[in-house]
N, C-alpha and C positions, 0 to 999 in steps of 0.2 A: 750351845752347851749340850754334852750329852746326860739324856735322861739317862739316872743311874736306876730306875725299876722299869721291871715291865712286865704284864700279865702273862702274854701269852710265849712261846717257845718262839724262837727267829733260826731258821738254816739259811747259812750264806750257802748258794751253788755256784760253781769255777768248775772250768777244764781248760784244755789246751787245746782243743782242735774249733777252737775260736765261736763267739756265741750266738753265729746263726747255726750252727752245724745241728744236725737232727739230733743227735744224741741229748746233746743240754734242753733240748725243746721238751723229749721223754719225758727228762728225768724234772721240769721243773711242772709237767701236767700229773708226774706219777708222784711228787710230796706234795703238790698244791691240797691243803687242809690239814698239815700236818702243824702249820704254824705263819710267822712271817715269813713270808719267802721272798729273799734277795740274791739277785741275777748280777756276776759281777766278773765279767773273763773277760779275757785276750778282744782284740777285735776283732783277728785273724789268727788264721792256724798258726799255732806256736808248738806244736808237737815235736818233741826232741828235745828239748831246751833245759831238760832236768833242772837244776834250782837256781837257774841264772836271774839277776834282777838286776835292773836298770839303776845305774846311778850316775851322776856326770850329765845327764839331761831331762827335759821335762818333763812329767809323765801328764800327758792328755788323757780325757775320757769322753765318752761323749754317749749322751742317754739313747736308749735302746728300746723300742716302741713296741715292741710285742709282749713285754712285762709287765701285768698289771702295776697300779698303783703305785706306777712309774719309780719303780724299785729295780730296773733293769740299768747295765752300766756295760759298756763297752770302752776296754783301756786299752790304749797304744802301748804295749807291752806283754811283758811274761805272765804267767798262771799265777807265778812267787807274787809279781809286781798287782797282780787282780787282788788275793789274799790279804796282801799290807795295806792296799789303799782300801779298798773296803773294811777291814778293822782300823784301822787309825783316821780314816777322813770321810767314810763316805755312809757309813752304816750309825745310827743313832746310838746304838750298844752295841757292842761284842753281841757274835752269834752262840746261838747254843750250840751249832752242829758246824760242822763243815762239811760238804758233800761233792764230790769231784767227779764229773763223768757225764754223761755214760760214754768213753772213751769206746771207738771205732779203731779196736784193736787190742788185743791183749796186753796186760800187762805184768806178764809172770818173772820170775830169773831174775834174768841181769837187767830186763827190764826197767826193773825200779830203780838203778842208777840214773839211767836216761830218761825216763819218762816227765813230761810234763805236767802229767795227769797226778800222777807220784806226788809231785812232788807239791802240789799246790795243797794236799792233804799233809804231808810232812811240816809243810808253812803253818797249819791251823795248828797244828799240834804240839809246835814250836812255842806259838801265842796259847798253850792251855787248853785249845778250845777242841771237845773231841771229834777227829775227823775221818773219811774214811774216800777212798779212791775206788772209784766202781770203772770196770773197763768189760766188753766183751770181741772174741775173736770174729777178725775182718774174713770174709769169703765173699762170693762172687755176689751174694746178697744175704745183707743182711736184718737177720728177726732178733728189733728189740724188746720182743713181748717178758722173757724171762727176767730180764735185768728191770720192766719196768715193773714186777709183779712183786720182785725181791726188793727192790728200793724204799720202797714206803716202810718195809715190814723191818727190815734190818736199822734203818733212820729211827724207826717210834721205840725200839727197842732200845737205840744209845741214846737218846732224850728220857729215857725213863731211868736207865740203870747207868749212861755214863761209860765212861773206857777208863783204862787205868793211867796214871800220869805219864806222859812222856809215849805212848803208845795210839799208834793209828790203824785203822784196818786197810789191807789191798785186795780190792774183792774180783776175780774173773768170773764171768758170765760164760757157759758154753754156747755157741752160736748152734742151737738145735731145735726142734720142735718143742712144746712144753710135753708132749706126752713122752720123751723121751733122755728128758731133765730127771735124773737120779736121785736129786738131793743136794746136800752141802755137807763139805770136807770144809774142817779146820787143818789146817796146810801150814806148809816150811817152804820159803823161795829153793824152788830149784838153782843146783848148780850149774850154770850154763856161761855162753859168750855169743860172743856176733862174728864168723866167718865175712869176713870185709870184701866185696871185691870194684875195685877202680878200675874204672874204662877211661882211658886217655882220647881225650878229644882236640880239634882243631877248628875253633871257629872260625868264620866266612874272615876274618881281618887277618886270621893265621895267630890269634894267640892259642896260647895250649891251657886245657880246663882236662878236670876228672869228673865224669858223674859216679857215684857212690852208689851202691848196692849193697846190701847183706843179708843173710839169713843165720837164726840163730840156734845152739846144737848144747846138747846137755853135755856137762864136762864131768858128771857123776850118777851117783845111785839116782835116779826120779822117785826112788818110791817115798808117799806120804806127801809130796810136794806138790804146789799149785800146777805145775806144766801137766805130772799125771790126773790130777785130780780134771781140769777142762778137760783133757785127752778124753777121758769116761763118761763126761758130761755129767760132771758134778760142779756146783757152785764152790770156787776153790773164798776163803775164809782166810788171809795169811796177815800174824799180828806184828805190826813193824815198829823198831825205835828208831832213833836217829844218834846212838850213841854207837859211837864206832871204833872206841879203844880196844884192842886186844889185850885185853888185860891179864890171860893168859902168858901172854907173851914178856912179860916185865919182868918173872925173875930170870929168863934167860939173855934180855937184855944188861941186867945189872950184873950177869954173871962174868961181862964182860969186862967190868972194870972201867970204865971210863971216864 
Protein backbone atom coordinates (compact mmCIF):
# COMPACT_ATOMS: atom_id res chain seq x y z
CA UNK A 1 0.00 0.00 0.00
CA UNK A 2 1.16 3.38 -0.73
CA UNK A 3 2.04 5.76 2.07
CA UNK A 4 -0.28 8.72 1.31
CA UNK A 5 2.19 11.29 3.69
CA UNK A 6 5.54 12.09 3.61
CA UNK A 7 8.08 14.52 5.26
CA UNK A 8 10.60 15.13 3.09
CA UNK A 9 10.31 16.32 -0.86
CA UNK A 10 11.00 13.04 -3.49
CA UNK A 11 12.33 13.97 -7.28
CA UNK A 12 11.81 11.10 -9.74
CA UNK A 13 15.17 11.57 -12.38
CA UNK A 14 14.43 9.87 -16.13
CA UNK A 15 16.10 10.52 -19.61
CA UNK A 16 16.49 8.93 -22.65
CA UNK A 17 19.87 8.41 -23.36
CA UNK A 18 19.51 5.43 -21.14
CA UNK A 19 20.70 5.24 -17.24
CA UNK A 20 24.32 4.54 -17.31
CA UNK A 21 24.89 7.43 -19.50
CA UNK A 22 27.04 10.34 -17.77
CA UNK A 23 24.57 12.93 -18.03
CA UNK A 24 21.89 11.11 -15.52
CA UNK A 25 25.07 10.25 -13.17
CA UNK A 26 25.59 14.53 -13.00
CA UNK A 27 22.36 15.34 -12.59
CA UNK A 28 21.52 12.63 -9.81
CA UNK A 29 25.10 13.80 -7.63
CA UNK A 30 24.02 17.57 -8.55
CA UNK A 31 20.11 17.09 -6.59
CA UNK A 32 21.46 14.43 -4.11
CA UNK A 33 20.29 16.43 -0.70
CA UNK A 34 17.67 18.16 -2.20
CA UNK A 35 15.20 15.37 -1.10
CA UNK A 36 14.44 11.59 -2.06
CA UNK A 37 15.92 10.85 -4.94
CA UNK A 38 14.65 8.12 -7.41
CA UNK A 39 16.58 6.93 -10.57
CA UNK A 40 14.05 5.46 -13.04
CA UNK A 41 14.98 5.43 -17.26
CA UNK A 42 15.30 3.40 -20.27
CA UNK A 43 18.01 0.77 -19.90
CA UNK A 44 19.39 1.84 -22.93
CA UNK A 45 19.54 4.69 -25.18
CA UNK A 46 16.02 5.63 -26.34
CA UNK A 47 16.87 9.06 -27.73
CA UNK A 48 14.40 9.97 -30.46
CA UNK A 49 11.43 8.20 -29.27
CA UNK A 50 9.40 11.39 -28.56
CA UNK A 51 6.26 10.07 -26.44
CA UNK A 52 6.06 6.55 -27.54
CA UNK A 53 5.19 3.83 -24.89
CA UNK A 54 4.99 0.32 -24.82
CA UNK A 55 1.79 -1.51 -24.88
CA UNK A 56 0.90 -5.14 -26.15
CA UNK A 57 4.02 -6.55 -24.11
CA UNK A 58 5.68 -6.68 -20.86
CA UNK A 59 7.58 -4.03 -19.45
CA UNK A 60 10.58 -5.56 -17.39
CA UNK A 61 12.90 -3.55 -14.97
CA UNK A 62 15.71 -4.51 -13.40
CA UNK A 63 17.39 -2.79 -10.31
CA UNK A 64 20.30 -0.55 -10.97
CA UNK A 65 23.34 -0.65 -8.27
CA UNK A 66 24.99 2.61 -8.52
CA UNK A 67 21.75 4.26 -6.78
CA UNK A 68 21.86 4.58 -3.31
CA UNK A 69 19.10 3.17 -1.26
CA UNK A 70 18.43 1.00 -3.87
CA UNK A 71 15.94 3.50 -5.36
CA UNK A 72 17.68 3.16 -8.80
CA UNK A 73 15.38 1.23 -11.72
CA UNK A 74 16.51 0.34 -15.11
CA UNK A 75 13.27 -0.33 -17.62
CA UNK A 76 13.09 -2.17 -20.97
CA UNK A 77 11.42 0.53 -22.55
CA UNK A 78 10.69 4.28 -23.27
CA UNK A 79 11.49 7.71 -20.95
CA UNK A 80 7.11 7.79 -21.26
CA UNK A 81 7.25 3.97 -20.12
CA UNK A 82 10.25 4.98 -16.94
CA UNK A 83 7.59 8.09 -16.01
CA UNK A 84 4.36 5.63 -15.74
CA UNK A 85 5.95 2.82 -14.06
CA UNK A 86 7.67 4.79 -11.47
CA UNK A 87 4.35 6.82 -10.63
CA UNK A 88 1.99 3.98 -10.69
CA UNK A 89 4.23 0.77 -9.46
CA UNK A 90 7.40 1.53 -8.47
CA UNK A 91 7.78 4.66 -6.39
CA UNK A 92 5.97 4.76 -2.73
CA UNK A 93 4.23 8.20 -3.54
CA UNK A 94 3.95 10.51 -6.44
CA UNK A 95 7.19 12.63 -6.81
CA UNK A 96 7.20 16.10 -6.05
CA UNK A 97 9.47 16.97 -9.14
CA UNK A 98 10.10 15.39 -12.12
CA UNK A 99 13.67 16.03 -13.63
CA UNK A 100 14.82 14.86 -17.15
CA UNK A 101 18.42 14.99 -18.20
CA UNK A 102 21.01 15.99 -18.41
CA UNK A 103 20.45 15.15 -22.13
CA UNK A 104 23.90 15.07 -24.32
CA UNK A 105 22.45 17.33 -26.88
CA UNK A 106 20.22 20.01 -27.17
CA UNK A 107 16.91 20.19 -27.20
CA UNK A 108 15.56 23.44 -28.82
CA UNK A 109 12.77 23.84 -31.85
CA UNK A 110 11.41 21.24 -33.43
CA UNK A 111 13.25 19.36 -31.02
CA UNK A 112 10.76 18.93 -28.61
CA UNK A 113 8.53 16.90 -30.89
CA UNK A 114 11.13 14.20 -31.17
CA UNK A 115 12.93 14.34 -28.06
CA UNK A 116 12.78 11.72 -25.60
CA UNK A 117 14.09 13.77 -23.02
CA UNK A 118 10.87 16.08 -23.82
CA UNK A 119 8.99 14.12 -23.55
CA UNK A 120 9.50 12.14 -20.33
CA UNK A 121 8.96 15.80 -18.56
CA UNK A 122 5.75 16.29 -20.74
CA UNK A 123 4.62 12.55 -19.05
CA UNK A 124 5.16 14.09 -15.43
CA UNK A 125 3.18 17.04 -16.24
CA UNK A 126 0.44 15.01 -17.74
CA UNK A 127 0.38 13.16 -14.05
CA UNK A 128 0.31 16.89 -12.28
CA UNK A 129 3.46 16.59 -11.07
CA UNK A 130 5.82 19.71 -12.00
CA UNK A 131 8.51 18.67 -14.34
CA UNK A 132 11.19 20.18 -16.30
CA UNK A 133 13.72 18.62 -19.16
CA UNK A 134 17.41 19.84 -18.82
CA UNK A 135 19.53 19.15 -22.06
CA UNK A 136 22.87 20.64 -23.12
CA UNK A 137 24.70 21.08 -26.64
CA UNK A 138 26.84 17.86 -28.02
CA UNK A 139 30.49 18.99 -29.32
CA UNK A 140 33.54 17.27 -29.66
CA UNK A 141 33.69 17.40 -25.70
CA UNK A 142 31.58 17.81 -23.54
CA UNK A 143 31.51 20.21 -20.05
CA UNK A 144 28.80 19.40 -17.73
CA UNK A 145 29.88 21.81 -15.18
CA UNK A 146 26.94 24.54 -16.10
CA UNK A 147 23.98 22.36 -16.40
CA UNK A 148 25.25 20.64 -12.93
CA UNK A 149 25.65 24.14 -11.17
CA UNK A 150 21.98 25.13 -12.65
CA UNK A 151 20.07 21.96 -11.71
CA UNK A 152 19.98 21.97 -7.92
CA UNK A 153 19.23 25.74 -8.16
CA UNK A 154 16.28 25.68 -10.69
CA UNK A 155 14.75 21.99 -8.89
CA UNK A 156 14.82 23.85 -5.07
CA UNK A 157 13.20 26.66 -6.79
CA UNK A 158 9.96 24.47 -8.29
CA UNK A 159 9.77 22.39 -5.04
CA UNK A 160 9.34 25.73 -3.27
CA UNK A 161 7.07 27.83 -5.58
CA UNK A 162 5.60 24.90 -7.96
CA UNK A 163 4.92 25.44 -11.95
CA UNK A 164 1.62 26.36 -13.15
CA UNK A 165 -0.85 23.51 -14.11
CA UNK A 166 -0.63 21.76 -17.21
CA UNK A 167 3.09 23.62 -17.82
CA UNK A 168 6.55 22.04 -17.88
CA UNK A 169 10.00 23.84 -18.30
CA UNK A 170 12.69 22.77 -21.51
CA UNK A 171 15.86 24.01 -20.27
CA UNK A 172 19.27 24.20 -22.80
CA UNK A 173 22.54 24.44 -21.35
CA UNK A 174 25.34 26.23 -23.55
CA UNK A 175 28.16 23.79 -23.91
CA UNK A 176 30.85 26.71 -22.81
CA UNK A 177 33.31 27.47 -20.01
CA UNK A 178 31.32 28.91 -16.85
CA UNK A 179 33.22 32.10 -17.13
CA UNK A 180 31.69 32.62 -20.34
CA UNK A 181 27.94 31.60 -19.36
CA UNK A 182 25.90 34.89 -19.79
CA UNK A 183 22.99 34.25 -17.76
CA UNK A 184 19.52 32.81 -18.43
CA UNK A 185 16.81 33.91 -21.10
CA UNK A 186 13.23 32.96 -20.64
CA UNK A 187 12.64 31.77 -24.26
CA UNK A 188 9.92 30.88 -27.03
CA UNK A 189 10.80 27.35 -29.23
CA UNK A 190 12.35 28.49 -32.15
CA UNK A 191 10.85 28.01 -35.51
CA UNK A 192 12.72 25.31 -37.14
CA UNK A 193 12.86 21.52 -38.93
CA UNK A 194 15.27 18.68 -39.72
CA UNK A 195 16.83 18.81 -43.34
CA UNK A 196 16.74 14.81 -43.81
CA UNK A 197 19.32 13.18 -45.78
CA UNK A 198 19.26 9.15 -46.76
CA UNK A 199 22.06 7.31 -48.08
CA UNK A 200 20.91 4.11 -49.74
CA UNK A 201 22.86 1.10 -48.87
CA UNK A 202 23.45 -2.47 -49.90
CA UNK A 203 24.25 -5.12 -47.36
CA UNK A 204 26.82 -8.13 -47.83
CA UNK A 205 23.36 -10.44 -48.68
CA UNK A 206 22.33 -7.51 -51.23
CA UNK A 207 19.15 -6.37 -49.30
CA UNK A 208 18.89 -2.52 -49.74
CA UNK A 209 18.89 -0.28 -46.15
CA UNK A 210 18.90 3.68 -45.75
CA UNK A 211 21.19 5.11 -42.96
CA UNK A 212 19.49 8.58 -42.05
CA UNK A 213 21.17 11.74 -41.37
CA UNK A 214 19.91 15.36 -40.60
CA UNK A 215 20.74 18.63 -39.48
CA UNK A 216 18.44 21.11 -38.28
CA UNK A 217 17.69 24.97 -39.74
CA UNK A 218 15.49 27.87 -38.53
CA UNK A 219 12.34 28.18 -40.70
CA UNK A 220 11.85 31.98 -38.99
CA UNK A 221 12.67 34.99 -36.92
CA UNK A 222 15.21 33.19 -33.97
CA UNK A 223 15.08 36.21 -32.01
CA UNK A 224 13.95 35.79 -28.30
CA UNK A 225 14.06 32.00 -28.76
CA UNK A 226 15.97 29.17 -27.05
CA UNK A 227 18.16 28.33 -30.51
CA UNK A 228 19.49 32.09 -30.06
CA UNK A 229 19.47 32.23 -26.62
CA UNK A 230 22.51 28.81 -26.42
CA UNK A 231 23.79 30.50 -29.69
CA UNK A 232 25.06 33.58 -26.88
CA UNK A 233 25.44 31.20 -24.26
CA UNK A 234 22.81 31.85 -22.24
CA UNK A 235 20.73 29.20 -20.30
CA UNK A 236 17.60 29.15 -22.67
CA UNK A 237 14.23 28.87 -19.84
CA UNK A 238 11.25 27.80 -22.56
CA UNK A 239 7.58 27.15 -20.64
CA UNK A 240 5.94 24.29 -22.52
CA UNK A 241 2.12 22.77 -22.51
CA UNK A 242 0.85 19.89 -24.08
CA UNK A 243 -2.20 21.40 -25.37
CA UNK A 244 -2.16 21.65 -28.96
CA UNK A 245 -5.53 22.93 -30.40
CA UNK A 246 -5.43 25.76 -32.59
CA UNK A 247 -7.99 27.40 -31.33
CA UNK A 248 -7.53 30.33 -33.39
CA UNK A 249 -8.22 28.45 -35.98
CA UNK A 250 -12.05 27.35 -35.30
CA UNK A 251 -13.97 30.18 -36.59
CA UNK A 252 -12.37 29.67 -39.79
CA UNK A 253 -13.05 26.18 -39.70
CA UNK A 254 -16.80 26.61 -38.99
CA UNK A 255 -16.84 29.30 -41.56
CA UNK A 256 -16.87 26.44 -43.68
CA UNK A 257 -20.14 25.11 -43.16
CA UNK A 258 -19.80 21.52 -42.58
Amino acid sequence: MKNEHKDSKTILIVNDDGINASGIRHLYDALTGLGDIWVVAPDKDKSGVSHACTIKRPLHVDHCDWVKDQHGWAVHGTPVDAVKLAIHSIMPTPPDLVVSGINRGENSGVDLIYSGTVAAAREGMIFGVPSIAISIRTDERIDFTNAINFAPKIANLILERGLPQGVFLNINVPNCPQSKLKGVRITTQAPSRYIDRFERHTSGSGSKYDWVSYRKVLTGDGEGTDFEARRENFISITPVHAKLTAAEYIPYLEAWKL
